[in-house]
N, C-alpha and C positions, 0 to 999 in steps of 0.2 A: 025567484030563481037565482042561484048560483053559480058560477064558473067556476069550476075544481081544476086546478093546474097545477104541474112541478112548480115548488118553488124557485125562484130566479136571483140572481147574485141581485139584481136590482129590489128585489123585495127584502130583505133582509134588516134592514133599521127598523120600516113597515113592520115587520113580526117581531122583532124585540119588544119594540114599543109597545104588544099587544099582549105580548106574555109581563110584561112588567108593569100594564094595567092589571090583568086578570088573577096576577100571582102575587101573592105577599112579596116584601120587600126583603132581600137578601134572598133570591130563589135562587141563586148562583152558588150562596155556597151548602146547599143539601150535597151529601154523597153522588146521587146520581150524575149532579152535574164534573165530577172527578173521573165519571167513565167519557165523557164527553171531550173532553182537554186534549187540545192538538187533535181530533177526529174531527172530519166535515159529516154533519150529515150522510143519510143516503138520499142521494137526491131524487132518485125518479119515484119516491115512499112519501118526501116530505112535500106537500100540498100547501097551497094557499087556496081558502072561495072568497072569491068579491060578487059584487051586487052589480045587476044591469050600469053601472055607474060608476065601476071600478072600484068602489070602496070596501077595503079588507074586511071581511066581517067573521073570517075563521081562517086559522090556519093548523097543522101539525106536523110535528116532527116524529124524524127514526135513527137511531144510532147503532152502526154495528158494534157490537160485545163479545166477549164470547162468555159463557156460561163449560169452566173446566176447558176444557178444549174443542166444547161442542159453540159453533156461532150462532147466535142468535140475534134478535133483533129487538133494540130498547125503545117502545113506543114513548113518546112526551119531547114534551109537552105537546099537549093540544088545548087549545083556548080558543073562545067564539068570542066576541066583543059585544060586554054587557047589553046592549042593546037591540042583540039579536038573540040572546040565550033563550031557550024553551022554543025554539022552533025546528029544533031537531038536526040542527049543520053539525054539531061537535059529531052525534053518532052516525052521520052522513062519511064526516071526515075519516072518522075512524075503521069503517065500512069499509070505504074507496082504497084506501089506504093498504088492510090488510087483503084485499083483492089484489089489490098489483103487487103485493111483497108475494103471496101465494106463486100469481103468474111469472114473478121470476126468481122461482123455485127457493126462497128461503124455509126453511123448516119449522121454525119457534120465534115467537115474541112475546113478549114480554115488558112490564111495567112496573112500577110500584103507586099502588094506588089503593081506590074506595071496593073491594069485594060488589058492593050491593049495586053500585052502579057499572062497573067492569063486567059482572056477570053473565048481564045481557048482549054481552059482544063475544062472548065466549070463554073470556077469561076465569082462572081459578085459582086457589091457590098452589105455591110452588114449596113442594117439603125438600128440603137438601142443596135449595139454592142460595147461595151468602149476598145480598147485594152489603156495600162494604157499611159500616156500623155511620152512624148510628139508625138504620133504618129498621121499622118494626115489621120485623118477618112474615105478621099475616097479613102484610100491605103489599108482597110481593107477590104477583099473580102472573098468569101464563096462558098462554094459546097453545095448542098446536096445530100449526097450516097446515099438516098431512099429518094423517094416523100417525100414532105412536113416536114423534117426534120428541116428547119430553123422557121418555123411557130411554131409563138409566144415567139421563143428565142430569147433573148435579156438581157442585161446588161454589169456590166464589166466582165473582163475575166480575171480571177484568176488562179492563179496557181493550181495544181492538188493536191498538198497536202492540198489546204484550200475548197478542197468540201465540201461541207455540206450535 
């Protein structure tokens, strides 16, 4: 059993340290991480689970974006710690996660990821949406939290302090 909680300013080395396990080295400099830059988190989205014993064993993040001028929501990273992987916390996390972005009424999320395993959480792919180069278009997939939330959104995907 896990404890799923907002993440805390005090947990923060804690999850670095776990995505820089779980992630190839230089995960910082992918495009994604460029909508990231000078934005915090959303915090009451980005979760840690620890174990009866407090130790980190999943965490994920969410970044506000916008997508043209519509906002939306960048899931990732999400990472479970090798030694708990195949027990089902990552799509726990990601569950938990876009249930509370739902209840406080965000519209669209979205990723750049695996189709085959995204699928199952509801995502798909996105036609007309730019995340910036060099990232391969059929890696960028999409939710919508409420009916018809991706209808007629489209363009590139800017970081959240360049909204208009």
């Amino acid at each position: 059993m896990y404890e799923l909680r907002a993440e805390q300013a005090g947990d923060y080395w804690e999850v670095e340290a776990l995505f820089d396990l779980c992630f190839a080295p230089g995960r910082e400099a992918l495009s994604s991480y460029r909508l990231r830059d000078n934005v915090p988190p959303v915090a009451d989205l980005s979760l840690v689970a620890r174990d009866p014993e407090g130790i980190l064993a999943g965490a994920i993040r969410f970044w506000p974006v916008n997508v043209g001028t519509a906002p939306a929501l960048l899931l990732g990273p999400v990472a479970v710690h090798p030694t708990r992987q195949g027990e089902g916390l990552g799509g726990v996390l990601i569950e938990d996660s876009l249930t509370l972005a739902r209840a406080a009424h965000w519209q669209r999320a979205m990723l750049v990821g695996d189709a085959p395993y995204y699928s199952r959480f509801g995502f798909r792919p996105l036609s007309g949406v730019e995340m910036p180069p060099p990232t391969n278009p059929a890696r960028v997939l999409g939710q919508e939290l409420y009916p018809g939330a991706w209808v007629g959104v489209c363009g590139a995907v800017l970081p959240w302090s360049a909204r208009t």
